[in-house]
N, C-alpha and C positions, 0 to 999 in steps of 0.2 A: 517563568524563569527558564532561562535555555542553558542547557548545558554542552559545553566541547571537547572531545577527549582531547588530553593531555601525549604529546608526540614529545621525544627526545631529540636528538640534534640528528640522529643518524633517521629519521621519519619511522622510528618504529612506537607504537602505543604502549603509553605505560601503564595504561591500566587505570587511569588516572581523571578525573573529571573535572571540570572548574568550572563556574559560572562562567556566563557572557560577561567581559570588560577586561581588566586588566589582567597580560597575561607574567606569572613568574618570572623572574629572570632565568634562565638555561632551560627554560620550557615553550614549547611552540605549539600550535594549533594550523588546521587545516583551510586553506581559503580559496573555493574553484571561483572562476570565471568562465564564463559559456559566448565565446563571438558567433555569431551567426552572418552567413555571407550568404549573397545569394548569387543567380545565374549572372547578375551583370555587376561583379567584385564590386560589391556595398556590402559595407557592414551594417546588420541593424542596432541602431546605437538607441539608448535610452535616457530622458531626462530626468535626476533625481528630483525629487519632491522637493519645494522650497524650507519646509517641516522637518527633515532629512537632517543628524547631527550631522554627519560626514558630506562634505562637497554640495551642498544643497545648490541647487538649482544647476548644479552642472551637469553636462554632458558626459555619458559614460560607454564603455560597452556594454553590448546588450542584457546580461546580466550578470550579479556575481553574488558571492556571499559565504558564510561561512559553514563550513563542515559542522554538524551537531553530532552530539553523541552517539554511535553506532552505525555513523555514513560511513560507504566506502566514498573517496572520489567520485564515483558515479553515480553515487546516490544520492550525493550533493546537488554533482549537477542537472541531474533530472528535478528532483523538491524543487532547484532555486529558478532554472526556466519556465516550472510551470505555476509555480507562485506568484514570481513577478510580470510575467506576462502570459499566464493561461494557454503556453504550448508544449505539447510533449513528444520528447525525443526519448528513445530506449539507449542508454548510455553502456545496456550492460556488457557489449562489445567493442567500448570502444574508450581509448587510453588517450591522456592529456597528451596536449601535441607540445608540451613542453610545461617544467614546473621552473619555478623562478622563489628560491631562499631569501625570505626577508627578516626583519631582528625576530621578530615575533610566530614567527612560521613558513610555511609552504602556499604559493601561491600556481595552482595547478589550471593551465590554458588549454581551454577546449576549443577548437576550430573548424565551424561545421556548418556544410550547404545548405541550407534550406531555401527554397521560395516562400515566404510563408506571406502571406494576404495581412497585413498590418490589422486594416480594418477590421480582422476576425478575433483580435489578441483581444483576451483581458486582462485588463493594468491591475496591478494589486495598489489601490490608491494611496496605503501607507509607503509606499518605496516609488514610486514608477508616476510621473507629469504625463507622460506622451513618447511615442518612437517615433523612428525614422528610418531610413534607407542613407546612408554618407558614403561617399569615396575615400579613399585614403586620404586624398588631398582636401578633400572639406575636412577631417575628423584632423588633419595638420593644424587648419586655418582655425579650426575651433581651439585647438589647445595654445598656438599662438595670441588668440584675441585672450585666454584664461577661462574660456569658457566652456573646456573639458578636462575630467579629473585630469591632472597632470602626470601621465606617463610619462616615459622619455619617448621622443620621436622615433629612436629605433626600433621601441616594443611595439608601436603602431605598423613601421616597415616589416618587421617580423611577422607578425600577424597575418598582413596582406601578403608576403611573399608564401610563407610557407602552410597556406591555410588546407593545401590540396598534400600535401607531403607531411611527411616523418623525417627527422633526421637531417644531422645537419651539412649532408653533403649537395652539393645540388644536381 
């Protein structure tokens, strides 16, 4: 059973736990994503499991998932990069490059260089088919054809514009 603390509207913890599944209404939970880009602006992108309730067999970014009980943000996303694909990054300096309020919580984007050798990653078989290396304009072409989770095209421009920068000035 996994549990996730309970956030109010303003992202403070209320002290509050709930199983995995449905969440309250006026109650949110915490959800990081981790894009990883490398030297030649690719993102590594990951294909969910055909087994997968959510989005199966689709194309995602590299990884994401939910905050459990007693994560900071960063603790998130270090558990959830090295779970689903066997890399680890020290998160403990380092702040989402932007969060994004959905009906049900906080959705918190990390955006971060790696070179990483694919061939060395290990897949967690229950979440993760296989990775890859995409350009902005393949990880387009994929959500065009339906054959990645469907963001909006801008959060994917976002992404690739601002993955070296903070803030939304340019």
């Amino acid at each position: 059973m996994e549990l996730w603390d309970v956030y109010d509207k303003d992202r403070m913890k209320t002290g509050k736990t709930i199983e995995r599944g449905a969440i309250p209404p006026g109650t949110y939970h915490l959800v990081v994503h981790i894009c990883v880009f490398n030297a030649n602006n690719e993102m590594l992108i990951q294909q969910r499991q055909p087994f997968k309730e959510g989005w199966p067999n689709m194309w995602d970014v590299t990884v994401g998932g939910s905050a459990i009980a007693g994560d900071t943000s960063q603790m998130a996303a270090e558990r959830e990069l090295f779970e689903e694909i066997g890399y680890r990054i020290n998160f403990s300096h380092v702040r989402p490059h932007f969060s994004i309020h959905f009906d049900a919580g906080f959705d918190d984007y990390y955006l971060v260089e790696e070179n990483i050798d694919i061939e060395k990653l290990h897949l967690q078989y229950e979440e993760v088919q296989q990775v890859r290396w995409a350009t902005e304009d393949e990880i387009l072409r994929l959500l065009d054809r339906g054959e990645f989770v469907p963001y909006r095209k801008s959060l994917i421009a976002l992404m690739f514009e601002t993955k070296n920068k903070y803030g939304a000035l340019g």
